[in-house]
Every structure is written in C-alpha cells, then in structure tokens.
C-alpha positions as CSV (number, residue, x, y, z in Angstrom):
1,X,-66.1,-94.6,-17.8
2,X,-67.6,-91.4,-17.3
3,X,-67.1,-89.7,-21.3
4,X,-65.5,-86.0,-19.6
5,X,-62.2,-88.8,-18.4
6,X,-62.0,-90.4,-21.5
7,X,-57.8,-90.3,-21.8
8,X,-56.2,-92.4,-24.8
9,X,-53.3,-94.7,-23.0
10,X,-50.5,-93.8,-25.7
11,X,-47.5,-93.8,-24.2
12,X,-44.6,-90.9,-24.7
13,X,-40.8,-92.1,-25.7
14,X,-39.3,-92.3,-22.6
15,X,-38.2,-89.3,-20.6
16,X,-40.4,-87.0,-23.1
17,X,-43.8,-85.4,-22.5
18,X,-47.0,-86.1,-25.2
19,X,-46.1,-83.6,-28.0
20,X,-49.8,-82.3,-27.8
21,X,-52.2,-82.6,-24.8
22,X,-55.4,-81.6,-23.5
23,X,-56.2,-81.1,-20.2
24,X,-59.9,-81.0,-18.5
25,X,-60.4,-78.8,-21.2
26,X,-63.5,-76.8,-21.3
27,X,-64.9,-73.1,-22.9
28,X,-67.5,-71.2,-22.0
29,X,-69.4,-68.4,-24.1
30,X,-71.3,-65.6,-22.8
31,X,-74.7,-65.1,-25.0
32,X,-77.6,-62.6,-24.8
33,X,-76.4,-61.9,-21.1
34,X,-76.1,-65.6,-20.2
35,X,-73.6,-68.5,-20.6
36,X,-73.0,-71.3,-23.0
37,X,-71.1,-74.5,-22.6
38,X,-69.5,-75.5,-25.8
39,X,-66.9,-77.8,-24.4
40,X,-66.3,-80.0,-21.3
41,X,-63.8,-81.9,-19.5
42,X,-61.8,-82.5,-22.8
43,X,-59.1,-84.7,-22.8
44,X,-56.6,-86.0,-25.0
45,X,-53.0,-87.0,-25.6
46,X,-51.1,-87.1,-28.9
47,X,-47.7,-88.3,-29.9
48,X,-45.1,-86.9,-31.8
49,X,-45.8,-87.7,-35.9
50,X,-49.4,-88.8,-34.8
51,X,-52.3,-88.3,-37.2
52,X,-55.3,-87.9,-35.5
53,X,-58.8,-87.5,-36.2
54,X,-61.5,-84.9,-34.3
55,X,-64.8,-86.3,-35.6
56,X,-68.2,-85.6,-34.8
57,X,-71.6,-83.9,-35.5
58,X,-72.3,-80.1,-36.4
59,X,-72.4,-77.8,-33.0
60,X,-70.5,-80.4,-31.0
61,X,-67.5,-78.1,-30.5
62,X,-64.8,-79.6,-32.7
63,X,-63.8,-76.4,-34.4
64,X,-64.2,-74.3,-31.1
65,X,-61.1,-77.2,-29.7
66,X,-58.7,-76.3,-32.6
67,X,-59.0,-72.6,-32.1
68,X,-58.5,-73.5,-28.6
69,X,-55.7,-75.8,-29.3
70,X,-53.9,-73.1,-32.1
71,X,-54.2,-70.6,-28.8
72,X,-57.2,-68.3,-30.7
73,X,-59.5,-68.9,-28.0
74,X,-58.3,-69.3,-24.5
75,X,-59.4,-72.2,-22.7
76,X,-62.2,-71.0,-19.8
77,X,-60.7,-74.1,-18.3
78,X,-58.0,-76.9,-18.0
79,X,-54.8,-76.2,-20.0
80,X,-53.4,-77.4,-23.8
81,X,-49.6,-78.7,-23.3
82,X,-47.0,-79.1,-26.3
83,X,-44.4,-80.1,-25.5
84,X,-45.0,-80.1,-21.7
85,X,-45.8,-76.5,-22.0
86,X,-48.5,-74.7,-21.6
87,X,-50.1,-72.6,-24.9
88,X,-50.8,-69.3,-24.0
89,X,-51.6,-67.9,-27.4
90,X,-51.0,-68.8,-31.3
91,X,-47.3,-69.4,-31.8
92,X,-45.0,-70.6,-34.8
93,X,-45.0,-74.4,-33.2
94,X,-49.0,-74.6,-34.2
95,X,-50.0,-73.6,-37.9
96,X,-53.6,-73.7,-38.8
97,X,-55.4,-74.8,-43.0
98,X,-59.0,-73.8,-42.3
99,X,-61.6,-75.0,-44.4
100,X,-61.3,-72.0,-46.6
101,X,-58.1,-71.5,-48.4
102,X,-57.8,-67.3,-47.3
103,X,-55.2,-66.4,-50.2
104,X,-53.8,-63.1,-50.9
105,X,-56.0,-62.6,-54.2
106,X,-53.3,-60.1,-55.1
107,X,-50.6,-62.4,-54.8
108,X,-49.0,-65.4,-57.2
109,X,-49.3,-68.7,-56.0
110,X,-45.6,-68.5,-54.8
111,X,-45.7,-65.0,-53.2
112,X,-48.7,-66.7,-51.2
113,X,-46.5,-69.6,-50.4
114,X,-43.3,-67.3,-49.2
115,X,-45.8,-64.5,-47.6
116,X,-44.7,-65.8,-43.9
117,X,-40.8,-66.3,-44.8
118,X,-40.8,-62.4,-44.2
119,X,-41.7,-62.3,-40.2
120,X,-38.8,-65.1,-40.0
121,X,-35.3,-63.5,-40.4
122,X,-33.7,-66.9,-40.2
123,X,-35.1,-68.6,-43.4
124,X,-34.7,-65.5,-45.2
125,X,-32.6,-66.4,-49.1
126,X,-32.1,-69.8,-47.9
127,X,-35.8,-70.3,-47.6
128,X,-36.4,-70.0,-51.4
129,X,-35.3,-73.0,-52.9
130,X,-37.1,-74.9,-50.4
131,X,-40.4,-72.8,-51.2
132,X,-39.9,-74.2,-54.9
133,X,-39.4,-77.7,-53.9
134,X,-42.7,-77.9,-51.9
135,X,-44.8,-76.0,-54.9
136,X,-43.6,-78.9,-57.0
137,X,-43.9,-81.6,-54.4
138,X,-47.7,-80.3,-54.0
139,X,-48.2,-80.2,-58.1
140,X,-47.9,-77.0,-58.6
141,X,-44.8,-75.8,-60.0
142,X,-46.6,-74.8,-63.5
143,X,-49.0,-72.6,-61.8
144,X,-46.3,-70.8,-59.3
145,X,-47.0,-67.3,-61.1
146,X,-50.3,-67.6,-61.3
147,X,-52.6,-65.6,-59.4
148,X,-55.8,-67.3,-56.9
149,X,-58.0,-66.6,-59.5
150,X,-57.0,-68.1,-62.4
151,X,-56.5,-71.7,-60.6
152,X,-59.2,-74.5,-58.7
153,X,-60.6,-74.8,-55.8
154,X,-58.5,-77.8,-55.2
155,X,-55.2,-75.5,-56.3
156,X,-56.0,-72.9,-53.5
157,X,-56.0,-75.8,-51.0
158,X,-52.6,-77.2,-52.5
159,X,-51.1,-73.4,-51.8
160,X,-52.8,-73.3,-48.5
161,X,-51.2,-76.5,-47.3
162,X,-48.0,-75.2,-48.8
163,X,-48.3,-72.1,-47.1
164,X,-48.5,-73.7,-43.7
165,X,-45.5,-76.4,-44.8
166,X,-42.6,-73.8,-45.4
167,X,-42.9,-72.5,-41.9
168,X,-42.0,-76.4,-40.2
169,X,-44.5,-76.1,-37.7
170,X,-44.3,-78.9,-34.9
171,X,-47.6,-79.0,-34.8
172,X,-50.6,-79.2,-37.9
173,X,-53.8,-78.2,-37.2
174,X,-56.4,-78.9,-39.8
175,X,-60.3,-77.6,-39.9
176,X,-62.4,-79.4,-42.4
177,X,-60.2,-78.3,-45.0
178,X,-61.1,-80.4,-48.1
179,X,-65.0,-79.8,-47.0
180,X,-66.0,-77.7,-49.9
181,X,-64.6,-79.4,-52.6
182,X,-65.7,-82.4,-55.4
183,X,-65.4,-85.9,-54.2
184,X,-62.4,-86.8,-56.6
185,X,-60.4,-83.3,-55.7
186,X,-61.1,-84.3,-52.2
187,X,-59.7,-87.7,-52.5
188,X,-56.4,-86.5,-54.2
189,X,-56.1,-84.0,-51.5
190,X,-56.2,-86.7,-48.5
191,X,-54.0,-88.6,-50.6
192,X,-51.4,-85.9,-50.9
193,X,-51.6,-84.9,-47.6
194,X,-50.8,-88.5,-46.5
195,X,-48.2,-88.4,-48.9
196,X,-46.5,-85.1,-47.3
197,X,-47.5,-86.0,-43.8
198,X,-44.9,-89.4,-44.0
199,X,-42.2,-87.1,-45.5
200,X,-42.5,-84.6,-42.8
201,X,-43.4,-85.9,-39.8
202,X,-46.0,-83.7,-38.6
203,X,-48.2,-84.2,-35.9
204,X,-51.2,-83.7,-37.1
205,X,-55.0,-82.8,-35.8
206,X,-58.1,-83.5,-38.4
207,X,-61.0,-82.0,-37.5
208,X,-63.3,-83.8,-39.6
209,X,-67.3,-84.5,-39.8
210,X,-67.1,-87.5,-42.7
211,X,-66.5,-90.8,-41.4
212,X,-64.7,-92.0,-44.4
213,X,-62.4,-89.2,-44.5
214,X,-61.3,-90.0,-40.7
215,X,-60.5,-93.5,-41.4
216,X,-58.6,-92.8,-44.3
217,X,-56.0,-90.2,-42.7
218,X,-55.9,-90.7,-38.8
219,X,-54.3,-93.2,-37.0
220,X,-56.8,-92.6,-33.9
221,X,-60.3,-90.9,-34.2
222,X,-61.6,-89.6,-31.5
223,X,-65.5,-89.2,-31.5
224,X,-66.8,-85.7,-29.4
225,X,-70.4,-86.1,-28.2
226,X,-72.2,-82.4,-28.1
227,X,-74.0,-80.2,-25.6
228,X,-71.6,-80.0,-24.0
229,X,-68.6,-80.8,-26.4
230,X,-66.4,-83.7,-24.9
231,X,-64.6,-86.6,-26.1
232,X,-66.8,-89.6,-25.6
233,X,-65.0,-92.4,-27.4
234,X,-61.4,-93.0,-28.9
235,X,-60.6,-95.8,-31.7
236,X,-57.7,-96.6,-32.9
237,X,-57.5,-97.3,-36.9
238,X,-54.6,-100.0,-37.2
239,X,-55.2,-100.3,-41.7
240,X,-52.6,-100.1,-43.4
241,X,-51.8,-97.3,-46.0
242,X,-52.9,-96.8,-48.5
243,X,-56.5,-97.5,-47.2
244,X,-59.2,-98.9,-49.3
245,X,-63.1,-97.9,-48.3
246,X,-64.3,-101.0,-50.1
247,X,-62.5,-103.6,-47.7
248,X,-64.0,-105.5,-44.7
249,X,-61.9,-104.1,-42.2
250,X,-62.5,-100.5,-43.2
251,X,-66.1,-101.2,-43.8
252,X,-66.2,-103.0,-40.3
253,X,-64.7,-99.7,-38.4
254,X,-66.9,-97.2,-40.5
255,X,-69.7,-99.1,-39.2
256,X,-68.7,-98.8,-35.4
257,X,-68.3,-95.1,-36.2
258,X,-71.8,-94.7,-37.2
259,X,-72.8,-96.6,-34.5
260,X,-71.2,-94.7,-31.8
261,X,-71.8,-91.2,-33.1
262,X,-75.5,-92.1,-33.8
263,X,-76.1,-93.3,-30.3
C-alpha cells in the first residue's frame, strides 16, 4: 500500500462519524519565491476517548499536522473533520499544550488556570470550584498562589495541562510537551496525564519524537515518514496500563518502531 493511503480501519459507534479525521491532508509553504511540501496525502481516523500517538523524526511535519489539525494553519489541501465537520479555524472543541508551558509570568498558578473561564460566560462562579479540584488533582493545590517563577519546570507543565482541562475541550492536542524536561519529571508527567486522560475521556493527539514515550501513552502510533510528511505506517499498542519498558512485549514493539522509522 502506497504510504499517502495509509487509513487505520477503526470503526466509529454506529450511526456516528470518527470524532477526529484527516483527509488527503497536505500543506504547502512558499519559500525564497518557491514552494515547499511539508505534508502529503495525510490520513487518519481517530475515535472518540482514543489516545494516539504522532511519532516520527525531526522535519517530518508532525508539528506542522497539529497546527493544522488545532485550525492555526489551514490545510493547502484535503480537509480535518470532528465530528463530521469540517475545522475551519481554532475553536473551543480543540485545545492545544505545546512543548513550552507559555504562562502568564504575572499571574498565580490559579489565575493562569482560570485565565480562559473569562471569554466563557457560561462557566462563570460555577467554574471555580472545579478550577480547585483540578489544581489538586494535578498536585498542585499548595502552590495555587504562587507565581511561574517560583515553581519547576515540571509545575508549569502541571498548570499548562490544567489550563487546557478546565475548558472540557473534545478534543486534546499535545506538541512534545514533556520534551524539555528531566527523565523522572517526564515520567511522572506521562503518568499523570494517563491518569487524567481515563478520568476524562479525552481524545487525545501526542505528537511525540521518543519511542518509549509513544508506547507508554497511545493506544495507536502512527509513524510519518518526511519529505514530504505522510503517514507511512500505523501500530496498534494493545499493553495494558500501566506499561512497563522493561517487559518483552514492550521491548518487542519498541523494536518494530525503530525498525520502521529507521528504514
């Protein structure tokens, strides 16, 4: 099969759409008076709760899809679906954690948490207590008052991930966001975004570039090949949670992941 018509096989509930779908996706730049191909014939299909991985090498398009996706960039071709319908911009269904944690520095760790309560007249009051429950359920209820600056790395993630929670977005869409920090801070953030993804429900797209990291959140990968950017393999990762690198199973699938994306 031809990589540009690579299209997982999941199956919606009956009588619904794929909560999130790619279409012959593809997006073109214009440089130094010429053009450049970042991505191709993308395809994909993603069900509702899913957790799926974008992996692949540096330059192979994987954050250009998520802007594309999260309606930044528009799509030079094909279309992006939720829902059955088409995205035609960034909208409240779609909320993005990018790799670096962009906090108000001039703002406690709460007032960064309720910052987009105020464009949404209906949470208004009633959105509060709710803000407090998910600074504690992300460990942070001792630093609520305390401004980015006086807390880690790893903390600014924990508010950025808050941040995007309190607004319920159908849809999460996540660019390397644990990439810059420590090995064990990086751990206990998949962990707890695990944790918060099976309260929640979210469907959920990891763009990632660590192999390990993919198998320990998704519950599909799919690998993008480069030049142009296009999906050129998908693999399901059927381990149960919580995942353990050292086992033969997980050892077996990182190995067919280093295998295809070095090929």
């Amino acid at each position: 099969m031809n990589p540009s018509e690579s299209v997982p096989q999941e199956k919606p509930e009956e009588g619904r759409p794929f909560h999130l779908e790619g279409i012959a996706l593809g997006r073109t730049f214009r440089v130094n008076g010429g053009s450049l191909q970042v991505l191709e014939g993308v395809r994909f299909r993603i069900s509702t709760g899913e957790f799926v991985c974008i992996l692949g090498r540096s330059g192979c398009g994987k954050t250009t899809l998520l802007k594309v996706v999260a309606g930044f960039l528009s799509p030079s071709s094909g279309r992006v679906l939720i829902n059955g319908r088409d995205v035609r911009g960034p909208g409240s269904d779609r909320c993005v954690v990018f790799q670096e944690d962009a906090l108000f520095p001039w703002l406690t760790v709460k007032e960064n948490v309720t910052f987009g309560l105020r464009y949404r007249k209906k949470d208004g009051p009633r959105g509060l207590p709710d803000v407090d429950r998910l600074i504690e359920s992300v460990g942070l209820a001792r630093f609520k008052d305390y401004l980015p600056r006086e807390i880690s790395g790893g903390m600014k993630q924990r508010v950025a991930l808050a941040r995007v929670l309190v607004l319920h977005p159908e849809v999460l869409l996540m660019d390397e966001p644990f990439a810059s920090l420590d090995s064990q801070t990086r751990r206990e953030m998949q962990e707890l975004l695990i944790a918060l993804w099976e309260q929640t429900g979210h469907t959920v797209l990891f763009v990632t570039h660590d192999i390990e990291e993919a198998l320990l959140l998704a519950d599909r990968v799919l690998v993008m090949d480069k030049s142009p950017g296009r999906i050129r393999e998908e693999i399901p990762v059927a381990l149960p949670r919580p995942r353990k690198p050292e086992t033969a199973e997980f050892l077996g699938l990182k190995r067919k992941l280093l295998e295809t994306i070095g090929d």
